[in-house]
C-alpha positions as CSV (number, residue, x, y, z in Angstrom):
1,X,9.0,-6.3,-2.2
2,X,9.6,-9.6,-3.8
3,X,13.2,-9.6,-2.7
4,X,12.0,-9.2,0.7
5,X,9.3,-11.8,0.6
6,X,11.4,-14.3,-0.6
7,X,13.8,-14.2,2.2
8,X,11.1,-14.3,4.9
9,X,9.3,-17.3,3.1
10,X,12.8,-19.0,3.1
11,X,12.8,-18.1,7.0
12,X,9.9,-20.0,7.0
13,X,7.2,-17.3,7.2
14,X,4.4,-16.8,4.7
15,X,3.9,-13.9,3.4
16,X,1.4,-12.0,0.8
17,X,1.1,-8.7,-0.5
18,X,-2.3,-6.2,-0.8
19,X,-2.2,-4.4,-4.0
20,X,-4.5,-1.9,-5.9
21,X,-2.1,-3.3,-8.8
22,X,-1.8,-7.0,-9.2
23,X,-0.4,-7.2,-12.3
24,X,2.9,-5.2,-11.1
25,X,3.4,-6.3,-8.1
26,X,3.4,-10.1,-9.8
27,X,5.8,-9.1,-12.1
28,X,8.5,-8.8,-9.2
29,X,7.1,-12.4,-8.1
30,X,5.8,-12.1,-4.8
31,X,5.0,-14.9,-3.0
32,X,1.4,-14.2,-2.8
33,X,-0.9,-11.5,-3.5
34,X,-4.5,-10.5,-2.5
35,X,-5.7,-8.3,-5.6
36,X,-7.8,-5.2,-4.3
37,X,-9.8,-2.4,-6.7
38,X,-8.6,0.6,-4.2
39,X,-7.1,3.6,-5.0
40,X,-3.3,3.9,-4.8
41,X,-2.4,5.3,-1.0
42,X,-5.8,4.1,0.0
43,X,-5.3,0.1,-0.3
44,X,-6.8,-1.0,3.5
45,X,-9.9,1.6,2.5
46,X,-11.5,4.8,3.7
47,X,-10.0,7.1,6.1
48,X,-11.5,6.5,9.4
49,X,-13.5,3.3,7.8
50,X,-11.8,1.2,10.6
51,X,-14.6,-1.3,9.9
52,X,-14.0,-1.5,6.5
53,X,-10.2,-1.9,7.0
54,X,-10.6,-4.9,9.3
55,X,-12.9,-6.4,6.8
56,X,-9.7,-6.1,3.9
57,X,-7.1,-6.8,6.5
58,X,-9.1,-10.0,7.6
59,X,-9.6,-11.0,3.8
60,X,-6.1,-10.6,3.2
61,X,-5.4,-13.1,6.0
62,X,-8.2,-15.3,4.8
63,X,-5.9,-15.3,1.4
64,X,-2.7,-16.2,3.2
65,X,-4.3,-19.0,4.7
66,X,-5.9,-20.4,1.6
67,X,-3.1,-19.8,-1.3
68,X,-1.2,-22.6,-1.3
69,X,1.1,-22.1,-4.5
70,X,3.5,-20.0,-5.0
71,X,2.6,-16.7,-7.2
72,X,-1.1,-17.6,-6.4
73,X,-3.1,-14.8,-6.3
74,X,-6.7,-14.0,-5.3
75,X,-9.0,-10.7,-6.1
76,X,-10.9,-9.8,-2.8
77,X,-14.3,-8.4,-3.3
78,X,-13.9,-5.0,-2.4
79,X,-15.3,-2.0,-4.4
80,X,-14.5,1.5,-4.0
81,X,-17.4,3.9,-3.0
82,X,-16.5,6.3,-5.1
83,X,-15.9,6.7,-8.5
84,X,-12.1,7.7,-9.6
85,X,-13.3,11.5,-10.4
86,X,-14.5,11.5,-7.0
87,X,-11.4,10.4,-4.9
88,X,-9.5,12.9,-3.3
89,X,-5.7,12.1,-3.1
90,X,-5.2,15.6,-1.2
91,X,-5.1,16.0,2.1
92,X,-7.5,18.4,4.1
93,X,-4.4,20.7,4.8
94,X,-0.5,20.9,4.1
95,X,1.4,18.7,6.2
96,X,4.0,20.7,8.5
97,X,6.8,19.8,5.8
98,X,5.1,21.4,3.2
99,X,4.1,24.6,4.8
100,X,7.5,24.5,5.7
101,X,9.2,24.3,2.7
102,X,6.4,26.8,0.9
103,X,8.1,29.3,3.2
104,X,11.9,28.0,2.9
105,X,12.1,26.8,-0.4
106,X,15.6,26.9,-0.1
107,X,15.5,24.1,2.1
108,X,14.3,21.6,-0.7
109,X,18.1,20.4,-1.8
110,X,19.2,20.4,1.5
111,X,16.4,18.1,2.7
112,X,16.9,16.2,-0.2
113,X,20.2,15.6,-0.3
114,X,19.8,14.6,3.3
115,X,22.2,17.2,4.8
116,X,19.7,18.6,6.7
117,X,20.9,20.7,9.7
118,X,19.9,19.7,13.4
């Protein structure tokens, strides 16, 4: 990601990253990052919280705008609902791919090694 950034900012775009793990993500030295207390695959919020995802995509923005040095860094104040026992990662049914390849398990190194039949 910091590869990427880099080249963008030199483009003369700014640029700043939303992470549930700030210290990571600065040690590939992004530009900027907003800092968020989110659970990893859930970093803009609640599924269906569209409110609540404006409000972090909005504070992320807010950030961009206000970081001025490069690695600068700013903790939003979000908190998660929930506590971590509580979060569910899973989703409320297999996606196609998996039901798929529950009943074609064959199909795994195929799939993998990306020689996957039309």
């Amino acid at each position: 990601m910091g590869l990427a950034q880099r080249e963008i900012e030199s483009a003369g775009f700014s640029t700043i990253t939303l992470t549930p793990v700030p210290e990571l993500t600065a040690s590939v030295s992004v530009p900027r990052l907003a800092a968020i207390e989110y659970p990893l695959g859930r970093t803009l919020g609640q599924p269906g919280d569209r409110a609540g995802k404006m409000a972090v995509l909005r504070a992320t923005l807010e950030a961009l705008a206000t970081i001025e040095t490069p690695g600068g860094s700013r903790r939003l104040p979000f908190q998660w609902p929930e506590t971590p026992k509580q979060v569910h990662n899973e989703p409320p049914e297999t996606p196609p791919i998996g039901r798929y390849l529950a009943r074609n398990p064959w199909f795994l190194p195929k799939l993998l090694s990306r020689n996957v039949p039309l």
